[in-house]
GUFI-326614 format. One record per residue: residue number from 1; residue in three letters; x, y, z of N, C-alpha, C in turn. Coordinates in steps of 0.001 Angstrom, whole numbers, always signed. Each point is the difference from the previous one (the first is absolute). Last residue first. Layout:
BEGIN
<site resi="NUM" resn="ALA" n_u="X" n_v="Y" n_w="Z" ca_u="X" ca_v="Y" ca_w="Z" c_u="X" c_v="Y" c_w="Z"/>
...
***
This chain:
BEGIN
<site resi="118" resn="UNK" n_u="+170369" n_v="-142922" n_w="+75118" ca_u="+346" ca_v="+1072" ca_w="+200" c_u="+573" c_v="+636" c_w="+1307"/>
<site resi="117" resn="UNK" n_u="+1137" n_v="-4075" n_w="-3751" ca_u="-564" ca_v="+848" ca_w="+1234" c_u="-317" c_v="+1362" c_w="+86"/>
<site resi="116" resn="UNK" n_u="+2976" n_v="-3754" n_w="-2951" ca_u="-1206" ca_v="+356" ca_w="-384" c_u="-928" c_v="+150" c_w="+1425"/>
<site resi="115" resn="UNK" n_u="+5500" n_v="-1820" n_w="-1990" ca_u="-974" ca_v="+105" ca_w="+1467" c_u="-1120" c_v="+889" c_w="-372"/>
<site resi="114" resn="UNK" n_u="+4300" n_v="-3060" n_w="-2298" ca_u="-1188" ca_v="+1073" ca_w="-151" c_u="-965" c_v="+178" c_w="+644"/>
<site resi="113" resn="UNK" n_u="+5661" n_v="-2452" n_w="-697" ca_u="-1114" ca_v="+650" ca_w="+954" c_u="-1516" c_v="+666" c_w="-716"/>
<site resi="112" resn="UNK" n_u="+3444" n_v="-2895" n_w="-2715" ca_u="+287" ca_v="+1308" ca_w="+421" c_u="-1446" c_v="-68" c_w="+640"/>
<site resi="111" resn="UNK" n_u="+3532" n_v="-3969" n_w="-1345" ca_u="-864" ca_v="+583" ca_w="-417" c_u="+186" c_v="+1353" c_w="+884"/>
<site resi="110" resn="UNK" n_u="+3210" n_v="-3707" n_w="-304" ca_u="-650" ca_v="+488" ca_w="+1245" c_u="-1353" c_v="+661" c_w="+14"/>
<site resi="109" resn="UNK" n_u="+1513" n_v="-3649" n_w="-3740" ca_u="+569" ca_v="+1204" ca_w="+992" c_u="-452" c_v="+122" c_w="+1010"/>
<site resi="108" resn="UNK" n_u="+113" n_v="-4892" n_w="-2647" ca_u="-896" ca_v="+1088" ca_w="-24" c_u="+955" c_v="+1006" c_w="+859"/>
<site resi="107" resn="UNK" n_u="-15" n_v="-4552" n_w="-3443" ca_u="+1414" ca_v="+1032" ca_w="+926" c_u="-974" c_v="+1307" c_w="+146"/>
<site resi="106" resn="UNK" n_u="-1704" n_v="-3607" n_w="-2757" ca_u="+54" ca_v="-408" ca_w="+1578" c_u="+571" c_v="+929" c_w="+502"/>
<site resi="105" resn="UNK" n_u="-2325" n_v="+975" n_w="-4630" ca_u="+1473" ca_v="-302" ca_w="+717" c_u="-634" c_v="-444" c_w="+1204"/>
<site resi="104" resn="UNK" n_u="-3622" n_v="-1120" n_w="-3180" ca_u="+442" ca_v="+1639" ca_w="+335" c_u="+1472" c_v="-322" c_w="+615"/>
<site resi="103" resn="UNK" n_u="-1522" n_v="-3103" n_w="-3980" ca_u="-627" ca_v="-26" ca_w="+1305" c_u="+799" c_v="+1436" c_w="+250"/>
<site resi="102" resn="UNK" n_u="+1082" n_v="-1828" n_w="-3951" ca_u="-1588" ca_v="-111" ca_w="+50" c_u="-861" c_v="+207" c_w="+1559"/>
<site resi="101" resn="UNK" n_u="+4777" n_v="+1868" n_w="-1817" ca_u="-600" ca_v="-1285" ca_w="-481" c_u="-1167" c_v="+82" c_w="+339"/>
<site resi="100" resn="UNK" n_u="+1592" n_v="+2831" n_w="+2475" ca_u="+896" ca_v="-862" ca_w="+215" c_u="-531" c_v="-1350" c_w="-321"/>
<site resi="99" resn="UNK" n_u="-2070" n_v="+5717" n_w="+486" ca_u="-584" ca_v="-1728" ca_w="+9" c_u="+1833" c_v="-654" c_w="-341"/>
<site resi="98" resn="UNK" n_u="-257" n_v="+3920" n_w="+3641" ca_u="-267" ca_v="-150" ca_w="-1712" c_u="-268" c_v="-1142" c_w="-257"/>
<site resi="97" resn="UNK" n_u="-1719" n_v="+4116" n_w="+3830" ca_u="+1253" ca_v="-1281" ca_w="-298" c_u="-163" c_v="-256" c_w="-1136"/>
<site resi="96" resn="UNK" n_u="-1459" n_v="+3393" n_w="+4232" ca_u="+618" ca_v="-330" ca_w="-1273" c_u="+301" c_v="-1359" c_w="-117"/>
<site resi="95" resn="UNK" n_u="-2306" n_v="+2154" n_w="+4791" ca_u="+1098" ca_v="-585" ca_w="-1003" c_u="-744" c_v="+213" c_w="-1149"/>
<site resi="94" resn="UNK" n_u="-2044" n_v="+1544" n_w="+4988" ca_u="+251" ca_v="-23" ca_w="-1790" c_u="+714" c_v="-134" c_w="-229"/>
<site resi="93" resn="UNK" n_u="-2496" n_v="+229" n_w="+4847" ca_u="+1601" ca_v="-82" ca_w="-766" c_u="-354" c_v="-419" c_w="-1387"/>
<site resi="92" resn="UNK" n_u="-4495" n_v="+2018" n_w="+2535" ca_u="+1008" ca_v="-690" ca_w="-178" c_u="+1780" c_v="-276" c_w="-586"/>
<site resi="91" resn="UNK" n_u="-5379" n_v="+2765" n_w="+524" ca_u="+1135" ca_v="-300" ca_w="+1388" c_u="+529" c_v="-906" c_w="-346"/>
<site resi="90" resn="UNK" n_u="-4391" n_v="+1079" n_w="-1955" ca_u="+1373" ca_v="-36" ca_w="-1173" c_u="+1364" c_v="-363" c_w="+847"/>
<site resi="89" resn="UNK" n_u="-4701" n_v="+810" n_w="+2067" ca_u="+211" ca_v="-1181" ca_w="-540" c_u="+1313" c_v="-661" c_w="-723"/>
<site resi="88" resn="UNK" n_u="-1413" n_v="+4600" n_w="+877" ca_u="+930" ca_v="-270" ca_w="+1385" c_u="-80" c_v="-1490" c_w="-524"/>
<site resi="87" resn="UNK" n_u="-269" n_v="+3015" n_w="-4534" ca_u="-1178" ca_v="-570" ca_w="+1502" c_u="+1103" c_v="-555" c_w="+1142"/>
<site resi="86" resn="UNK" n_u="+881" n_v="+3445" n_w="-4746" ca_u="+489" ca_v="-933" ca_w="+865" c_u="-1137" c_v="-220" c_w="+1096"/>
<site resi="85" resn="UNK" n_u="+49" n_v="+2460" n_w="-4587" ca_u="-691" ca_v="-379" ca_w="+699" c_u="-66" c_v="-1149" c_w="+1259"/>
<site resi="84" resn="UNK" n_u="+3638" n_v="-2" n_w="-3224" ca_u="-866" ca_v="+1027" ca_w="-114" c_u="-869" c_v="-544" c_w="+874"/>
<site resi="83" resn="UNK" n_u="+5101" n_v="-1173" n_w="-1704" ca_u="-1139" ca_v="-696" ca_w="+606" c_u="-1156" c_v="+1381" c_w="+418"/>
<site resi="82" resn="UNK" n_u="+4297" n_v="-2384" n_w="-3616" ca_u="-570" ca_v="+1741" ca_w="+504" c_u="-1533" c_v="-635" c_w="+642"/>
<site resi="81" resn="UNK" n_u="+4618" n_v="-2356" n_w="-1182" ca_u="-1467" ca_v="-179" ca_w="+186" c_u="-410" c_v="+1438" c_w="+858"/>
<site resi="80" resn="UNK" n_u="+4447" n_v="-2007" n_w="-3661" ca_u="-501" ca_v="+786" ca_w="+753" c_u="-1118" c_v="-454" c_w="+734"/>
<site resi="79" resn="UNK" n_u="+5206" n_v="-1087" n_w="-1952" ca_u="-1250" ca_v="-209" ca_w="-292" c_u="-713" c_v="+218" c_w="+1153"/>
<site resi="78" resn="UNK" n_u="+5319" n_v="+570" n_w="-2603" ca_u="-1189" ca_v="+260" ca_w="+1037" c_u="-1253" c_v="-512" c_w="-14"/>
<site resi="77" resn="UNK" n_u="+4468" n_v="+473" n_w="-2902" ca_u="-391" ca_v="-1222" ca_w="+591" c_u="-882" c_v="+357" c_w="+1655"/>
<site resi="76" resn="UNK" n_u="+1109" n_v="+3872" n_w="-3590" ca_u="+910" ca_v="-152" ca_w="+1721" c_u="-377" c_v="-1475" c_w="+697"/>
<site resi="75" resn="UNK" n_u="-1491" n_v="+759" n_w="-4879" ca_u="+1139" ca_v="+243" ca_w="+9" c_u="+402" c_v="+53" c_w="+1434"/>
<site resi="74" resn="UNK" n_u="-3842" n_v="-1205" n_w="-479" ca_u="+890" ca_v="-1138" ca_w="-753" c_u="+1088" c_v="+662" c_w="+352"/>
<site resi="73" resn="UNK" n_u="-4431" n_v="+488" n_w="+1910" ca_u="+1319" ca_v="+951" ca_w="-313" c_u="+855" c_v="-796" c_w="-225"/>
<site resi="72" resn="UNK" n_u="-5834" n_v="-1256" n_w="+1128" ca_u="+1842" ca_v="-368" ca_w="+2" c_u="+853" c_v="+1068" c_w="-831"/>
<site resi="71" resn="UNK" n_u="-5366" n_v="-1297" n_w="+3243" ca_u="+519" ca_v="+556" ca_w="-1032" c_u="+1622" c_v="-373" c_w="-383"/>
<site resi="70" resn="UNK" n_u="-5670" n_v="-629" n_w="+2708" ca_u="+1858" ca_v="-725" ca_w="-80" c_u="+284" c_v="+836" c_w="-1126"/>
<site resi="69" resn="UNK" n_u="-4522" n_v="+1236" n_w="+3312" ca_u="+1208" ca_v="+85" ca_w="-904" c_u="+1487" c_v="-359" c_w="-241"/>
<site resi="68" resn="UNK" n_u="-5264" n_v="+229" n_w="+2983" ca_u="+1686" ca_v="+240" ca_w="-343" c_u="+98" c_v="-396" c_w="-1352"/>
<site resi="67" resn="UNK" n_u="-4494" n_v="+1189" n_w="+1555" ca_u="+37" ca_v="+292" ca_w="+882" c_u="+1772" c_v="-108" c_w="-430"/>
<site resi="66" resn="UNK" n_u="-3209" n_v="-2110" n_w="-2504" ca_u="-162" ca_v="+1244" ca_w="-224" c_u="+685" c_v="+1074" c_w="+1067"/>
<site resi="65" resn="UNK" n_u="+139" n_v="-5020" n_w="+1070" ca_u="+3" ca_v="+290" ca_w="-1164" c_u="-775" c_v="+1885" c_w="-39"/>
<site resi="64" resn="UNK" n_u="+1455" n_v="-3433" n_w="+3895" ca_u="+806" ca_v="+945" ca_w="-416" c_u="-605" c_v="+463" c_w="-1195"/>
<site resi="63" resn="UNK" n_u="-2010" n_v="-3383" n_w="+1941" ca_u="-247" ca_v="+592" ca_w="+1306" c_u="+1113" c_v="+1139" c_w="-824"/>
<site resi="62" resn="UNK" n_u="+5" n_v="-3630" n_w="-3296" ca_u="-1356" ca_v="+449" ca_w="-191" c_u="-163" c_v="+1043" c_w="+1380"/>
<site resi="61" resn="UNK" n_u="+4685" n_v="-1199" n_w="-2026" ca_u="-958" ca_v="-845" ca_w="+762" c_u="-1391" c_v="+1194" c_w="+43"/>
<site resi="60" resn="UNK" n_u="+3045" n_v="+32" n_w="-3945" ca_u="+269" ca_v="+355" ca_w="+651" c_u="-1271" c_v="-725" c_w="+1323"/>
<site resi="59" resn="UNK" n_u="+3314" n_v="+665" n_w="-5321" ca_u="-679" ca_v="-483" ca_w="+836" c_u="+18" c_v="+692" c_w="+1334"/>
<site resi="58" resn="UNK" n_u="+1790" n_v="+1526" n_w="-5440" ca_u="-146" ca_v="-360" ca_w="+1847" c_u="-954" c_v="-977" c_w="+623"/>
<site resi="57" resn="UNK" n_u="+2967" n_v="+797" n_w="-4874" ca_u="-1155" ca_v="-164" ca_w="+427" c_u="+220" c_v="+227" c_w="+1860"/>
<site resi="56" resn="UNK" n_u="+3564" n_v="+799" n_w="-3027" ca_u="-792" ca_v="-221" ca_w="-1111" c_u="-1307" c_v="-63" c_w="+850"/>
<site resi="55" resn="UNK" n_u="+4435" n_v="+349" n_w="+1129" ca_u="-681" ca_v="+1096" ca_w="+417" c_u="-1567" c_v="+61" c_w="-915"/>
<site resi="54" resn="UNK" n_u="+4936" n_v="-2002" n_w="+377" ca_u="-334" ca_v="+689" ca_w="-1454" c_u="-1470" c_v="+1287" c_w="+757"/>
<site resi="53" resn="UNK" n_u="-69" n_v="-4864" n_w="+1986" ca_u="+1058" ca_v="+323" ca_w="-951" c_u="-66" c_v="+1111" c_w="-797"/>
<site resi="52" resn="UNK" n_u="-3612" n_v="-595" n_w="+4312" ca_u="+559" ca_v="-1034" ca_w="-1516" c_u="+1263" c_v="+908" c_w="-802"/>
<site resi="51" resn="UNK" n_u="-2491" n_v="+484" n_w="+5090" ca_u="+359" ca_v="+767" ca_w="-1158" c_u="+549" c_v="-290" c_w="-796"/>
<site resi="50" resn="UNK" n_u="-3279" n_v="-450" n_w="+4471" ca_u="+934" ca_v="-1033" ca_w="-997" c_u="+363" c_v="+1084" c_w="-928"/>
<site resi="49" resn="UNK" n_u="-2469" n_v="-273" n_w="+5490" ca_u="-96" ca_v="+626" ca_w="-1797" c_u="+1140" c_v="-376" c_w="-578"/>
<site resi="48" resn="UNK" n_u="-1376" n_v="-1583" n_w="+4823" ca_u="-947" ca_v="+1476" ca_w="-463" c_u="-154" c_v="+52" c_w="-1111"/>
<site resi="47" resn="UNK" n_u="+598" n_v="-4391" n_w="+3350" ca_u="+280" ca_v="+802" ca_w="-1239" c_u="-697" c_v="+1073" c_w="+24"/>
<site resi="46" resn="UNK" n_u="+1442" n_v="-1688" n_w="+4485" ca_u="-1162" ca_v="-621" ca_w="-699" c_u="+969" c_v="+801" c_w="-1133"/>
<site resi="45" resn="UNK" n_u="+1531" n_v="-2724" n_w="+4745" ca_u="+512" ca_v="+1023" ca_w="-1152" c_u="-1441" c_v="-347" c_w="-1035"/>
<site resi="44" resn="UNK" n_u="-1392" n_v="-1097" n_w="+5063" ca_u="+1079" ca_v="-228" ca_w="-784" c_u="-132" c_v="+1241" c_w="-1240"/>
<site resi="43" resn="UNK" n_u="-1123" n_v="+532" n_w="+4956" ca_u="-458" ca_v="-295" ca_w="-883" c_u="+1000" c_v="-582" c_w="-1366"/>
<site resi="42" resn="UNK" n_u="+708" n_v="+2236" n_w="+4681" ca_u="-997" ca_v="-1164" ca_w="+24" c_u="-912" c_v="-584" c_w="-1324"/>
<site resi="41" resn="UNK" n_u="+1956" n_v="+4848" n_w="-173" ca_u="+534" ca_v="-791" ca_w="+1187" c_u="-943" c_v="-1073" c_w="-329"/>
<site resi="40" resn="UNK" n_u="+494" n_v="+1499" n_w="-4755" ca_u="-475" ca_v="+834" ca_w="+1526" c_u="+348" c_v="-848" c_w="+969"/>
<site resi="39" resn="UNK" n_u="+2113" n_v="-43" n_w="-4729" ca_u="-723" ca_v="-407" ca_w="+758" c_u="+78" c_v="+621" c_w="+970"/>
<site resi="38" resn="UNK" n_u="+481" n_v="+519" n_w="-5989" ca_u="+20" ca_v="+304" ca_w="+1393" c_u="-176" c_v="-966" c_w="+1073"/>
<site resi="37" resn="UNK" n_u="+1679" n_v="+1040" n_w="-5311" ca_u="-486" ca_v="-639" ca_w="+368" c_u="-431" c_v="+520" c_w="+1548"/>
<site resi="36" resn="UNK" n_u="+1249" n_v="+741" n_w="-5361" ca_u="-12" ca_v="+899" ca_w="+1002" c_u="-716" c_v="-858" c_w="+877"/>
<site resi="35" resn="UNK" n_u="+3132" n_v="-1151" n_w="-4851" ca_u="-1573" ca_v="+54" ca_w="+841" c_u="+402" c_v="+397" c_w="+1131"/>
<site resi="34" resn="UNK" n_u="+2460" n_v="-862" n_w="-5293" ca_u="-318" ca_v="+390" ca_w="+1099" c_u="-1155" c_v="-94" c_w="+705"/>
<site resi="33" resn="UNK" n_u="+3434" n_v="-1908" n_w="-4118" ca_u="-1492" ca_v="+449" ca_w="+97" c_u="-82" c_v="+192" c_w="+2005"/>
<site resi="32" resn="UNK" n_u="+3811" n_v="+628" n_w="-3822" ca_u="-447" ca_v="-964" ca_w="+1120" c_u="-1498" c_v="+421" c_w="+333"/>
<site resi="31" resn="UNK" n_u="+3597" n_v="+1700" n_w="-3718" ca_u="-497" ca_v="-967" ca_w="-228" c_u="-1077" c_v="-1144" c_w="+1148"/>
<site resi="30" resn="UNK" n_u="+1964" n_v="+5149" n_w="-33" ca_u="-1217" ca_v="-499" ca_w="-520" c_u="-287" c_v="-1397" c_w="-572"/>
<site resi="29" resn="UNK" n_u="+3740" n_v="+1135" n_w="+2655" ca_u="-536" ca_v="+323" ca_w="+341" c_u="-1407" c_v="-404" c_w="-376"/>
<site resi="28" resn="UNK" n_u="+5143" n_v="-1673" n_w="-145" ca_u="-1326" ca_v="+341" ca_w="-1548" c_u="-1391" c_v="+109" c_w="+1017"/>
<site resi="27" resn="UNK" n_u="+3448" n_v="-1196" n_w="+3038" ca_u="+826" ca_v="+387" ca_w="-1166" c_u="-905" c_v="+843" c_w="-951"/>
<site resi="26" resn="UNK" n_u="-841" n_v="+489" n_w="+5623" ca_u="+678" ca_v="-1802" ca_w="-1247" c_u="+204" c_v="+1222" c_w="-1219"/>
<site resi="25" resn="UNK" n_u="-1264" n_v="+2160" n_w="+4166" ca_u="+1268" ca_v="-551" ca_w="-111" c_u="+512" c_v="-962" c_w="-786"/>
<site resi="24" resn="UNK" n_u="-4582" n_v="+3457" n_w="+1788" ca_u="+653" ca_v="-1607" ca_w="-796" c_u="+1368" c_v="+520" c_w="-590"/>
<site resi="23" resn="UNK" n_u="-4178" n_v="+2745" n_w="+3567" ca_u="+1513" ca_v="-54" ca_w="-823" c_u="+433" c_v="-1540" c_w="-325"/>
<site resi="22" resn="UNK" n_u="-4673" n_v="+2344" n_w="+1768" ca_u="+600" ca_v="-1433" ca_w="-286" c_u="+1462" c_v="+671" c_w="-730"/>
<site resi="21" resn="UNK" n_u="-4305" n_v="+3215" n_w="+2650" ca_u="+1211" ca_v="-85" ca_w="-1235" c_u="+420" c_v="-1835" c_w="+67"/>
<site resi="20" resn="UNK" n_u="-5019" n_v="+3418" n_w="+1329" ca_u="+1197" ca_v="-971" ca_w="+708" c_u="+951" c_v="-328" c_w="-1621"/>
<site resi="19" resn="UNK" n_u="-3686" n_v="+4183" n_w="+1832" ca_u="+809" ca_v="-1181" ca_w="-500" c_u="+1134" c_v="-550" c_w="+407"/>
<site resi="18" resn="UNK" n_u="-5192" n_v="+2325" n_w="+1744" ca_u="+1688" ca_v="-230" ca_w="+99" c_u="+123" c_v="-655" c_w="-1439"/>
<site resi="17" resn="UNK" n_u="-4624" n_v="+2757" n_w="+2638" ca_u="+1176" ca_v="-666" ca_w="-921" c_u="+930" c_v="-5" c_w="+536"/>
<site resi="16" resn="UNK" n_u="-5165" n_v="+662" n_w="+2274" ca_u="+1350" ca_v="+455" ca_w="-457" c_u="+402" c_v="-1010" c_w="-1134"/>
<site resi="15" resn="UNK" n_u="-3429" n_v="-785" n_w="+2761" ca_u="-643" ca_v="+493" ca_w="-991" c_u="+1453" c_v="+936" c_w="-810"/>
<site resi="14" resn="UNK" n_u="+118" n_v="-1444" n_w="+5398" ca_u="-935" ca_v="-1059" ca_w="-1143" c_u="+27" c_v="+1747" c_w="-1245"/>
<site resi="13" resn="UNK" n_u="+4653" n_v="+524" n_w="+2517" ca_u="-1626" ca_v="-15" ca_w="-292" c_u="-919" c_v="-809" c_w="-664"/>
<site resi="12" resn="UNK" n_u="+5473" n_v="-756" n_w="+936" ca_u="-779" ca_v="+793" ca_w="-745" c_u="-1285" c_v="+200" c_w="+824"/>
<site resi="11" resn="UNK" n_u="+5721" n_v="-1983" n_w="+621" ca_u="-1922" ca_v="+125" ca_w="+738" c_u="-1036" c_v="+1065" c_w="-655"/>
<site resi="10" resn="UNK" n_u="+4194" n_v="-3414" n_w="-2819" ca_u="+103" ca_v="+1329" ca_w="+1011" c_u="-1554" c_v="-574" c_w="+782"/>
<site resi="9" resn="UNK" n_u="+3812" n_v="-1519" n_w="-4387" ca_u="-1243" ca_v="-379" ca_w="+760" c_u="+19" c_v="+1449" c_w="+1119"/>
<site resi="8" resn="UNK" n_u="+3618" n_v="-844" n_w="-3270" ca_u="-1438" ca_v="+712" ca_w="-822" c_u="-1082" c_v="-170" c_w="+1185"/>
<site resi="7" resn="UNK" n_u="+3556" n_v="-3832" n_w="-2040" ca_u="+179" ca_v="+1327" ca_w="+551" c_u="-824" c_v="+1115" c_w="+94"/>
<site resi="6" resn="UNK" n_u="+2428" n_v="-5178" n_w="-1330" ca_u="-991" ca_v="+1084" ca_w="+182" c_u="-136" c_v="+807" c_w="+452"/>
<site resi="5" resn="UNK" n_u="+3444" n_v="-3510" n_w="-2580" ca_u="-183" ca_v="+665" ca_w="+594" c_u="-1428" c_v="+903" c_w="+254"/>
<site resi="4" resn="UNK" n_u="+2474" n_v="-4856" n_w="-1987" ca_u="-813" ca_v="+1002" ca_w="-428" c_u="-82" c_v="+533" c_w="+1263"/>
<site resi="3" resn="UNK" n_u="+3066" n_v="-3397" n_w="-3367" ca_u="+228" ca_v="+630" ca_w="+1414" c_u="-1054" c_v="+1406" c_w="-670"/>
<site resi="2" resn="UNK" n_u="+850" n_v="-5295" n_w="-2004" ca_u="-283" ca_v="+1275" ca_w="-438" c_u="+131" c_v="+879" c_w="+1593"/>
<site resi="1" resn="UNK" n_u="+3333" n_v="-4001" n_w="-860" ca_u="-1402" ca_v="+208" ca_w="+243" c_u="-324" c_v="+1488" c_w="-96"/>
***
């Protein structure tokens, strides 16, 4: 099974930045299509953003758009979300993950902390 790492979270400022890293551990990096996911206490896991094979197109949920950024480094099997203009709304654990065939993996991490205060 693909093995994905995150990393990158912290306590920022409304209106600050971060990025966040995904390290992948499978084989052919640019063949998987990626996405950046989150959940806040008491809430379930929502989608943020997708990153198709190769890097060909993005997607992204309509409360994030002009605001992050998915990206990928083929060569250090990394993949990115540069988050801008952070709101205290944003306060959540963030995972990675990869699709597995037609659906996203079941095998989720620990993700990475992101706390948005002042």
């Amino acid at each position: 099974q693909v093995q994905l790492v995150e990393s990158g979270g912290g306590l920022v400022q409304p209106g600050g930045s971060l990025r966040l890293s995904c390290a992948h551990s499978g084989s052919i990096f640019d063949m998987y299509v990626m996405g950046w996911f989150r959940q806040a206490p008491g809430k379930q896991r929502e989608w943020i953003a997708t990153l198709t094979r190769g890097g060909g197109s993005t997607n992204y949920a309509d409360f994030v758009k002009g605001r992050f950024t998915i990206s990928r480094d083929n060569a250090k099997n990394t993949v990115f979300l540069q988050m801008n203009s952070l709101k205290p709304e944003d306060t959540a654990v963030y995972y990675c993950n990869v699709l597995d065939g037609t659906r996203w993996s079941s095998s989720w991490g620990q993700g990475t902390q992101v706390t948005v205060s002042s």
